[in-house]
FIKOLZA-1660 file (N, C-alpha, C; in steps of 0.1 Angstrom, whole numbers, plus 5000, padded with zeros to 4 digits):
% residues 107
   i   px   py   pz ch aa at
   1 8398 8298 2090  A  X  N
   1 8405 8291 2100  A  X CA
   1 8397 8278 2103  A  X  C
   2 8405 8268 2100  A  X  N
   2 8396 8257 2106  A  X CA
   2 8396 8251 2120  A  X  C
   3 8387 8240 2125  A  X  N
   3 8387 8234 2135  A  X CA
   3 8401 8227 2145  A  X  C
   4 8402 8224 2137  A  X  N
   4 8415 8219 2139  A  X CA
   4 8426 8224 2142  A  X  C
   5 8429 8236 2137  A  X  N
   5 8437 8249 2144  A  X CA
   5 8432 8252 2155  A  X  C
   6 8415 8251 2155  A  X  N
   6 8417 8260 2172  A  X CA
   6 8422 8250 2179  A  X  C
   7 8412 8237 2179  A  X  N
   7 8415 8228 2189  A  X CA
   7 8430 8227 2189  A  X  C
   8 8438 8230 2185  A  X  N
   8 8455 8225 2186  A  X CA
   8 8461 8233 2193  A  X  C
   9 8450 8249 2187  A  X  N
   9 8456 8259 2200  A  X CA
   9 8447 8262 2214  A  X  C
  10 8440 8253 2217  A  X  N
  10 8433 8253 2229  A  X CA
  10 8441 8241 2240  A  X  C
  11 8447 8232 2231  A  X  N
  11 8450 8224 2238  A  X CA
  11 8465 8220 2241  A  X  C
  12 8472 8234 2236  A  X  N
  12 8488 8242 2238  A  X CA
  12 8484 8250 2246  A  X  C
  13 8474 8257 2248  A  X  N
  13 8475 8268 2259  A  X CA
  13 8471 8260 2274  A  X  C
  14 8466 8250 2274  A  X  N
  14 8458 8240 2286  A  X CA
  14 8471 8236 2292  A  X  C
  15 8482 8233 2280  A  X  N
  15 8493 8225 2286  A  X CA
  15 8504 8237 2293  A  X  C
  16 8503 8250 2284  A  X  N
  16 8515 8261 2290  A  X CA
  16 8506 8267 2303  A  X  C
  17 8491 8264 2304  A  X  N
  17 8487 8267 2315  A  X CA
  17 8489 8258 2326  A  X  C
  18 8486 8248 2323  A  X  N
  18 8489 8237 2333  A  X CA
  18 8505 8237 2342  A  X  C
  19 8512 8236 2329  A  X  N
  19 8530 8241 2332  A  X CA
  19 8533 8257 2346  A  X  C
  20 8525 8267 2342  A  X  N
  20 8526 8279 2343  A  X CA
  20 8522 8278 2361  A  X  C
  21 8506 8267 2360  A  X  N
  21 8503 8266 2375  A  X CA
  21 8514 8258 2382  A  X  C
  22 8521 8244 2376  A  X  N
  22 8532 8242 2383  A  X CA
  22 8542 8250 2388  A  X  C
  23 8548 8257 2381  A  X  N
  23 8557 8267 2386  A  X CA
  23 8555 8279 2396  A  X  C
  24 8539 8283 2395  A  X  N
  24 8538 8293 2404  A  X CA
  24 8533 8282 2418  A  X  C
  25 8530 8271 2418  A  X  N
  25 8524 8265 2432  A  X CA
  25 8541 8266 2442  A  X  C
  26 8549 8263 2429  A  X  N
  26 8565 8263 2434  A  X CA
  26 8568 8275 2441  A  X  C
  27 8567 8287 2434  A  X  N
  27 8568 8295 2440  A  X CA
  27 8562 8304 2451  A  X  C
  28 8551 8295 2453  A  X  N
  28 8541 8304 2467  A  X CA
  28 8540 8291 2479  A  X  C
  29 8554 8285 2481  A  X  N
  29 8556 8274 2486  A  X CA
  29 8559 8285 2503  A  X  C
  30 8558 8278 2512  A  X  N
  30 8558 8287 2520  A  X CA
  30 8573 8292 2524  A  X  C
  31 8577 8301 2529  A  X  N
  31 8590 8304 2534  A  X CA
  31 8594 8301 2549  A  X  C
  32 8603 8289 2550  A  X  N
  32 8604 8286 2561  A  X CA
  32 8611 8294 2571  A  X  C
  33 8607 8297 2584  A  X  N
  33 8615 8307 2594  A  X CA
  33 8627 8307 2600  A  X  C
  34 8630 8291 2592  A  X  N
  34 8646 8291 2601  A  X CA
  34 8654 8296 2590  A  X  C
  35 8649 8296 2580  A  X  N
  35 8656 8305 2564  A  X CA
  35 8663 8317 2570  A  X  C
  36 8674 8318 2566  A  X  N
  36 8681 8327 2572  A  X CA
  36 8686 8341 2560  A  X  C
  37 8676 8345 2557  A  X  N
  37 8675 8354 2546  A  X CA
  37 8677 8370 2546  A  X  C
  38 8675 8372 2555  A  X  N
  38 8675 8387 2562  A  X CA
  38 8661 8392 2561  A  X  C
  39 8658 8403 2571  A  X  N
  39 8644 8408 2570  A  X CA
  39 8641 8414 2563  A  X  C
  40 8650 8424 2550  A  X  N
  40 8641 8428 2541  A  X CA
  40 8640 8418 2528  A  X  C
  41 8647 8412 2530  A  X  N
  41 8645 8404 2519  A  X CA
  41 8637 8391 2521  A  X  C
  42 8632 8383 2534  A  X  N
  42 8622 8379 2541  A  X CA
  42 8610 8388 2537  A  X  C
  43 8608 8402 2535  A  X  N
  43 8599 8411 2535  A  X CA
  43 8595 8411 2517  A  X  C
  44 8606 8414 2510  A  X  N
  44 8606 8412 2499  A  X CA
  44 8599 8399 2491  A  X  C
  45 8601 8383 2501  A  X  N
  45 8598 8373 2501  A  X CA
  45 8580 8369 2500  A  X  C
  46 8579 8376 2508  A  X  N
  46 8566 8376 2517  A  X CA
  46 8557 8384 2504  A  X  C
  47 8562 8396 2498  A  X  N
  47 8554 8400 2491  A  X CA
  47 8554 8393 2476  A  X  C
  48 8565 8387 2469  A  X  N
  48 8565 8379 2460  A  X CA
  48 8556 8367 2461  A  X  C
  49 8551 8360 2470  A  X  N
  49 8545 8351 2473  A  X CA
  49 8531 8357 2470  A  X  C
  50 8528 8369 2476  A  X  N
  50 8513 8369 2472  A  X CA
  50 8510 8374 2460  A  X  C
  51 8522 8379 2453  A  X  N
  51 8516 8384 2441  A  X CA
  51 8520 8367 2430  A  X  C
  52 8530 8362 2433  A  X  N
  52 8525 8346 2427  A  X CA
  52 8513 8339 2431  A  X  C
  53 8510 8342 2443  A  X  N
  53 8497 8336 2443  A  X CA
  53 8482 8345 2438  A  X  C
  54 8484 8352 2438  A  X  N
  54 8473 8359 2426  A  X CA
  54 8476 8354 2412  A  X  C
  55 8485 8351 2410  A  X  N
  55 8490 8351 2397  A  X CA
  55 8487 8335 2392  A  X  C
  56 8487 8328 2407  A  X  N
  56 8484 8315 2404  A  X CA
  56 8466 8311 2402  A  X  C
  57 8462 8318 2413  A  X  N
  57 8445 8318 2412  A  X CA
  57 8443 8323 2401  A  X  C
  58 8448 8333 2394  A  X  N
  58 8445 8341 2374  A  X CA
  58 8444 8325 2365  A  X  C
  59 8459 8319 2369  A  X  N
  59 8459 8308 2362  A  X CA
  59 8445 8290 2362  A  X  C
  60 8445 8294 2376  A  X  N
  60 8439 8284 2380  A  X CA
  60 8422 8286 2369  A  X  C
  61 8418 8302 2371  A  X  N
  61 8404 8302 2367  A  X CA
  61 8410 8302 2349  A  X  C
  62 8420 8308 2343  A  X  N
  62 8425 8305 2328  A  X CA
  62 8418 8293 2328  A  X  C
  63 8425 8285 2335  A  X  N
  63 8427 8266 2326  A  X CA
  63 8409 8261 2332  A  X  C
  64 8403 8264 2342  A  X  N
  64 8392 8261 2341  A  X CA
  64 8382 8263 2327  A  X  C
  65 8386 8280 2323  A  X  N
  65 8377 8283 2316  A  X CA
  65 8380 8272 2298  A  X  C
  66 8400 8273 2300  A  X  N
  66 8401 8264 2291  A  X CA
  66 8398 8252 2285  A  X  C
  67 8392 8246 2295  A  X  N
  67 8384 8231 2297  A  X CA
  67 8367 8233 2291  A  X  C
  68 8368 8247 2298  A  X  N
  68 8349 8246 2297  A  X CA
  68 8351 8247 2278  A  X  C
  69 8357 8254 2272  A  X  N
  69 8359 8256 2261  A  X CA
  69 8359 8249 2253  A  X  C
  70 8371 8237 2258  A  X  N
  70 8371 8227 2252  A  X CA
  70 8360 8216 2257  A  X  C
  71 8357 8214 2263  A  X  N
  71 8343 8205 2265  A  X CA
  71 8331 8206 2256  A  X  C
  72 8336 8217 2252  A  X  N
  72 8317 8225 2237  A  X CA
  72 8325 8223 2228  A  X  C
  73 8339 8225 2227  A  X  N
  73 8346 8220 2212  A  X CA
  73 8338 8210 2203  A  X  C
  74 8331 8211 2193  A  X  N
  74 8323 8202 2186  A  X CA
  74 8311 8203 2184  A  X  C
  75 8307 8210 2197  A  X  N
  75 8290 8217 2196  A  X CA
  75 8291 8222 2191  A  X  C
  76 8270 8224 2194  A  X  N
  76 8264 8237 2186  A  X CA
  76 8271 8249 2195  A  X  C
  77 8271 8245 2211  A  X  N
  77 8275 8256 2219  A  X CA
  77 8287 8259 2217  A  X  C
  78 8299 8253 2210  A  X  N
  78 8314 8260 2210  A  X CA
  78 8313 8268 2199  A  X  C
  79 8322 8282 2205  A  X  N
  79 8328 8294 2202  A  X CA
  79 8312 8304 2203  A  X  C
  80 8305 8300 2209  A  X  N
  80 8291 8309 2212  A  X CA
  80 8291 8321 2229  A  X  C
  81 8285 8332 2227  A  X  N
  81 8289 8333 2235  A  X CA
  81 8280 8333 2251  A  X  C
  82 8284 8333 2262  A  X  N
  82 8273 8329 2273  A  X CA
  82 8264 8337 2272  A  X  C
  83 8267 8349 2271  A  X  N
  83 8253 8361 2278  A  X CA
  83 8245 8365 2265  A  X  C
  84 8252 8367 2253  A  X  N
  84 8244 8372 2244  A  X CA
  84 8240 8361 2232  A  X  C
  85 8247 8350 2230  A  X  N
  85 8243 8341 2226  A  X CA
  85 8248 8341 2210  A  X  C
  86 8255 8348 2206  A  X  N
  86 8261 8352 2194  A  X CA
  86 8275 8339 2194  A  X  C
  87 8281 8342 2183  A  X  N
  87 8295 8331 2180  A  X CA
  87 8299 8346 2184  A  X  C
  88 8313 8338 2194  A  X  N
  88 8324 8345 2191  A  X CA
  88 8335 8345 2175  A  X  C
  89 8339 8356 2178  A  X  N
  89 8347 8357 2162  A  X CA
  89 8361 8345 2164  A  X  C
  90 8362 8343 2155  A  X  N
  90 8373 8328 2153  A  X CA
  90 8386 8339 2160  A  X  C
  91 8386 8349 2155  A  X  N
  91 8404 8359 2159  A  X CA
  91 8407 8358 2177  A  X  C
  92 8389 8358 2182  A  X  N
  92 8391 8362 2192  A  X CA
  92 8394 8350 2200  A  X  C
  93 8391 8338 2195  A  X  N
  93 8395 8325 2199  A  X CA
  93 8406 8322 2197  A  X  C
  94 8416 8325 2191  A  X  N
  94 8426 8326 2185  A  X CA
  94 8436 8333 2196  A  X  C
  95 8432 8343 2199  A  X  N
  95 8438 8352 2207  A  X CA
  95 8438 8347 2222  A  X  C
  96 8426 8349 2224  A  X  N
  96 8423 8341 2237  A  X CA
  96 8415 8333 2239  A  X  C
  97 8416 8319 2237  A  X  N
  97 8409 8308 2237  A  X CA
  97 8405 8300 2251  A  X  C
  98 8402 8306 2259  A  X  N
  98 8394 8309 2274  A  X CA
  98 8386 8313 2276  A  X  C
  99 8387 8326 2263  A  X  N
  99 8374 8333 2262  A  X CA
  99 8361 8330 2261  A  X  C
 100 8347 8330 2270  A  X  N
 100 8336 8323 2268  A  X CA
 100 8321 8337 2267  A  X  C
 101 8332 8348 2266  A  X  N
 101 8322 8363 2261  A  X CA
 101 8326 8366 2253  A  X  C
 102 8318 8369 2244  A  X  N
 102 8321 8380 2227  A  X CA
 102 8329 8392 2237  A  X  C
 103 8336 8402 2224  A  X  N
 103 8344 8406 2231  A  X CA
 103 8332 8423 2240  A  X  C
 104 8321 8423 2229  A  X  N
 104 8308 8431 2236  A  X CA
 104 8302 8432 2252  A  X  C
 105 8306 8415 2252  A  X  N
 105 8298 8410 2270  A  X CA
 105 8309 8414 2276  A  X  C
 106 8318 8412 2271  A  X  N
 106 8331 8416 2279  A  X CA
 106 8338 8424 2283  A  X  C
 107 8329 8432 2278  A  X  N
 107 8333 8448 2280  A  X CA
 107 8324 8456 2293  A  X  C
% end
């Protein structure tokens, strides 16, 4: 696999990440009270919001790590991993290219 592949797919996942955090900031928009929705579905409401907003903070730290990734793209330090200092395997970059632990540390 060459360089070029990853970088293409590091920098398709930055953008469906990016996209992904737009639509969830949409959805953990707050629910206004004069909304005349009914209470359980007001209730229903209330709990969709926080599980989008977990879902948005997951994303937020994704596309951070995405960046840090791509920032060493071209180093000695890219696809290495933080704690044990080994290269990650190219599949695993492949798979999940956020990834900045072998899949060992990350266990």
């Amino acid at each position: 696999m060459n360089q070029d592949a990853v970088k293409i797919k590091l920098l398709e996942e930055i953008s469906r990440t990016e996209k992904a955090i737009l639509d969830y900031k949409e959805l953990t928009k707050p629910i206004a009270p004069d909304v005349s929705i009914g209470r359980v579905s007001r209730m229903d409401a209330i709990n969709n919001k926080s599980v989008n907003e977990a879902s948005l903070r997951q994303a937020e730290i994704k596309l951070d790590n995405l960046k840090r990734v791509l920032d060493k793209f071209g180093t000695q330090d890219f696809g290495i991993c933080l704690k044990c200092k080994q290269p990650i395997p190219v599949g695993r970059i492949l798979i999940r290219p956020q990834s900045l632990l072998c899949v060992n540390c990350a266990s």
